[in-house]
C-alpha positions in Angstrom: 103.0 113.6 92.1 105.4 111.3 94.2 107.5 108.1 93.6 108.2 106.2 96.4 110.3 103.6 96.7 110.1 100.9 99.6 113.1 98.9 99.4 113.8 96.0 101.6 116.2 96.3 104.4 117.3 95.0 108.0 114.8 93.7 109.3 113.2 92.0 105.8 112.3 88.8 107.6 109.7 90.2 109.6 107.8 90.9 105.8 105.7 88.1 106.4 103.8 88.5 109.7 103.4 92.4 108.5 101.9 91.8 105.0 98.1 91.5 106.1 98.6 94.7 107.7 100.3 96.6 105.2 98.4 95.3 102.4 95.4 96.7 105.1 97.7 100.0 104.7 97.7 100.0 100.8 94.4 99.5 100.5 93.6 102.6 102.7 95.5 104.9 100.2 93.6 103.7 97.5 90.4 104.4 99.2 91.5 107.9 100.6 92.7 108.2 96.8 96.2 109.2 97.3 97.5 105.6 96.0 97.5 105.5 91.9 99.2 102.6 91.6 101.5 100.1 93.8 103.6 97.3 92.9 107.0 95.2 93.4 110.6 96.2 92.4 112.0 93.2 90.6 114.2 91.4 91.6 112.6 90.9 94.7 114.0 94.3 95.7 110.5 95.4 97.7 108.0 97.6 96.6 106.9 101.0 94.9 103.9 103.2 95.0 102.9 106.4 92.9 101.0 109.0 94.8 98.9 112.2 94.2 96.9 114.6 95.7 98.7 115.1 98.7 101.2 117.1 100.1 104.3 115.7 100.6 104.3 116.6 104.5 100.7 114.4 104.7 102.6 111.8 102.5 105.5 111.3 104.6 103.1 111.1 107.9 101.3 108.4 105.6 104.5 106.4 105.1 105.0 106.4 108.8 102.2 104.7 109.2 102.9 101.2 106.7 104.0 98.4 109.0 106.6 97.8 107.2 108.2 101.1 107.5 107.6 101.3 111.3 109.4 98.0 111.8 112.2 98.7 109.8 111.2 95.9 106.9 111.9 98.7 104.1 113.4 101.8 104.0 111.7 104.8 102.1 112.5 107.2 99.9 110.4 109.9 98.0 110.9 111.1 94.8 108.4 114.4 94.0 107.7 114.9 90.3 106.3 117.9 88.3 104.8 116.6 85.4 105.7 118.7 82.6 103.9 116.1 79.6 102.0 112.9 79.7 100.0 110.9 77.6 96.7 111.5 77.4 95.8 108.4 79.1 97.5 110.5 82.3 96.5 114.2 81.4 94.7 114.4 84.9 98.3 114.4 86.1 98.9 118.1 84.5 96.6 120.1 87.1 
């Protein structure tokens, strides 16, 4: 399982004219069913998404892809968890 982090950085202003396409891009990842869950980092810091069921080579080639990314609006970073206990409400994360 992955965190990723997708924090805003130099070139931030371009956010706008991107977000169609990389809410295009998130919405792939749910449908190819690598993307469990994706939201914002408060304060207005940029975004995070929780991945699975994909190698972390396939992940980062993912990543490349985001608009944001590509343009520089946030910068990445990739956190790999092994689950070692969850709650049940998550035990499909233990395989």
């Amino acid at each position: 399982m992955f965190v990723v982090t997708l924090k805003f950085a130099e070139n931030r202003a371009a956010a706008a004219s991107l977000m169609q396409a990389h809410n295009d891009w998130i919405r792939r990842g749910f449908e190819d069913g690598v993307f469990l869950t994706v939201g914002s980092l408060q304060p207005g810091l940029g975004g995070a998404v929780v991945a699975d069921g994909v190698e972390r080579a396939a992940l980062e080639a993912r990543l490349e892809e985001d608009p944001f990314v590509a343009e520089g609006v946030v910068s990445v970073e990739i956190l790999e968890i092994t689950p070692a206990r969850t709650d049940a409400r998550l035990a499909f994360l233990m395989n």
